[in-house]
Steps between C-alpha positions, in 0.01 A plus 500: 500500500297309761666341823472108406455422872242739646342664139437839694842694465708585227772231469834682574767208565514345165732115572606346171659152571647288252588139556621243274391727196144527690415847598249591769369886559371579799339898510397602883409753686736614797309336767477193294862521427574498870291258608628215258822640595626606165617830622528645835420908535465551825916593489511832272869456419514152369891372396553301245525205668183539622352556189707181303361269805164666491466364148684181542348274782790371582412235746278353293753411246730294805158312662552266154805425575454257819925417532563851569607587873357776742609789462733550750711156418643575173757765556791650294827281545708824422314761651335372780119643300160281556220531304272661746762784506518520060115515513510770805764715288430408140853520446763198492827512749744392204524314206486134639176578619353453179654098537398481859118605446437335121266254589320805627581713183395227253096499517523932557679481199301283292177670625627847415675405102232328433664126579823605365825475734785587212557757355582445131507855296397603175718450204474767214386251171757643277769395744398173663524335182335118635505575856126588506413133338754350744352641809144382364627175500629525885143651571334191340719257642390639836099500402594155312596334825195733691273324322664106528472568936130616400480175285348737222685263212320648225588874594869353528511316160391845367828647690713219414382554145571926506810436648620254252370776214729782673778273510483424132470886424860559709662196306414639206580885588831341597563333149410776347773720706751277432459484125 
């Protein structure tokens, strides 16, 4: 395959990217790799830290976010950790950093699980009985009121309208359980 950037070398660094459900491929060469900045080979032993914020920009995810502090202010209450030293080390202190940094953590998060920030599960279908329909309904409540900020009213009187269908279909699994 054919470096996207330069179309002389053979792309090498292959960057899939997939945001909101959108996915973007990116296929370089190494030289075009570096120079965008997508990976870095000039270190021959690269850690895994390297390599997770080689292929997540990470400031790029925090310049959105304009209430965030420099990096030195926020700090760890418990540990006494800023976030210049979590980004030097790729490592937390303790387990209140994860409180002291979230408005840091958020947008990384979001941008790497694909806008997602909880983790819900799976739930085998033989077992979860109407917990799949009831978690739909949580998931279009959320898109339902999406779409009212957006003032999209016809995409929310769909919503409204499949959520009001799903809750019929648990009353009536629920009748049907109790008789």
């Amino acid at each position: 395959m054919e470096c996207q950037r330069c179309h002389e070398n053979t792309a090498s660094v292959h960057y899939t990217q997939v945001i909101n459900g959108k996915k973007d491929e990116v296929h370089l060469c190494e030289k075009c790799a570096e120079k965008e900045g997508y990976m870095d080979f000039s270190n021959q032993h690269l850690s895994m830290h390297q390599f997770l914020t080689s292929m997540v920009p990470l400031d790029s995810a925090f310049k959105k976010n304009q209430s965030i502090q420099p990096e030195t202010a926020t700090q760890c209450d418990y540990c006494g950790m800023t976030y210049g030293e979590f980004r030097r080390k790729g490592k937390f202190g303790c387990s209140h950093c994860y409180e002291s940094f979230s408005s840091y953590l958020t947008p990384l998060l979001k941008r790497v699980h694909s806008g997602n920030t909880e983790h819900v599960g799976k739930i085998p279908k033989r077992i979860g009985g109407n917990l799949h329909k009831q978690r739909e309904v949580e998931n279009l409540r959320t898109k339902l009121q999406e779409a009212i900020q957006a003032e999209a009213f016809e995409e929310a009187a769909t919503i409204r309208d499949q959520i009001h269908q799903l809750k019929q279909e648990l009353e009536e699994e629920r009748k049907g359980g109790e008789a």
